[in-house]
Structures are given as structure tokens and as C-alpha cells.
N, C-alpha and C positions, 0 to 999 in steps of 0.2 A: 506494479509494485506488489510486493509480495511482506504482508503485514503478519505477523505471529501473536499471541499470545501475550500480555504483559507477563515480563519475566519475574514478577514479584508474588501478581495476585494468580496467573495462571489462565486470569479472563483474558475474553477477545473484545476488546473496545472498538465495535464493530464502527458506532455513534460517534465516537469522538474523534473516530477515523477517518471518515467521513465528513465530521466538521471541520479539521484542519485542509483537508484536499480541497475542500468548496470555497475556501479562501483563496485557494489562487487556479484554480482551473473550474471551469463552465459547466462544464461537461465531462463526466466519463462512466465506467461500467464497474460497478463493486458486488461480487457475489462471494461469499463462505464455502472454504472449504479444508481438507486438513492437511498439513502442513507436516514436516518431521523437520526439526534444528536438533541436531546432537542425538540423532538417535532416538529422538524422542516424541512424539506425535502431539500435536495442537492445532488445536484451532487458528484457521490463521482468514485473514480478507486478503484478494485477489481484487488488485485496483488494475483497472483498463486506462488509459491515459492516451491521446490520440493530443503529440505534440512537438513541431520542430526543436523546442527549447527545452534540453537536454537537462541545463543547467539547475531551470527550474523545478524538473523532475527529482534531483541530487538535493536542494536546498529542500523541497517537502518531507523526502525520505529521510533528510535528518532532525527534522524537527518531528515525526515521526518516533523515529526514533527516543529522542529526549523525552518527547511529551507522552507516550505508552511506555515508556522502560523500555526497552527496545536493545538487544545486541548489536543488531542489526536489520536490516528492511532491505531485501532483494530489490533490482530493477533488471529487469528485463527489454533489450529493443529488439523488438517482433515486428514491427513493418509498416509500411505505410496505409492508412485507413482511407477509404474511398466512401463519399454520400453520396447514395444511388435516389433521385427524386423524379 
């Protein structure tokens, strides 16, 4: 997922983006980086998500959205993840 900036205050609610994903997934990879929506450069969180359930991917991205102000919240399906132990 691809998180932007609140479109209100202009922050990146790194924290709180984070606590919404940890409600319904275990596990995954959240690091910052910068983003353009509209031409315009922000800060944004880069979620990793390693999950056959699509759906639930769609239902976080939109609460996501509600809950940061949010235009919208990219999702990206990149591949299948493999644990090497």
C-alpha cells in the first residue's frame, strides 16, 4: 500500500498507520518515502503486505483512507513472498 500525507494537515501519520494495518495483519514491511499525488511531492508510508486475501487488503486501504484523510491509498499486487529458514 502506498499511504500519502493527510490531505488536510499535510503530515504523514506514519503511527497511526501502522496501528490500523496491525489490527488486521501480523505481519509486514512499513518504511518512508516520497510520494507525488497531483503533481505534488509528500511524504508518504510504503506498506509490504504478504497476503492471499485481497479483499482484506481493499477493506484496510479504505479505512485508510477515512481514518488519515486520505484521497486515496494505492495497492499494488507484486508477487508472491517466499520464507527462506
Amino acid at each position: 500500500m502506498y499511504i500519502g500525507s493527510n490531505n488536510i494537515t499535510k503530515e504523514l501519520e506514519a503511527s497511526r498507520a501502522v496501528d490500523i494495518i496491525s489490527k488486521q495483519f501480523k505481519g509486514f514491511t512499513a518504511f518512508e518515502g516520497l510520494g507525488y499525488w497531483n503533481g505534488q511531492a509528500e511524504k508518504s508510508l510504503i506498506v509490504e503486505v504478504e497476503t492471499d486475501n485481497e479483499d482484506s487488503v481493499r477493506a484496510v486501504a479504505r479505512i485508510l483512507c477515512q481514518q488519515l484523510q486520505q484521497e486515496a491509498v494505492g495497492i499494488a499486487n507484486i508477487g508472491q513472498m517466499q520464507f527462506i529458514s
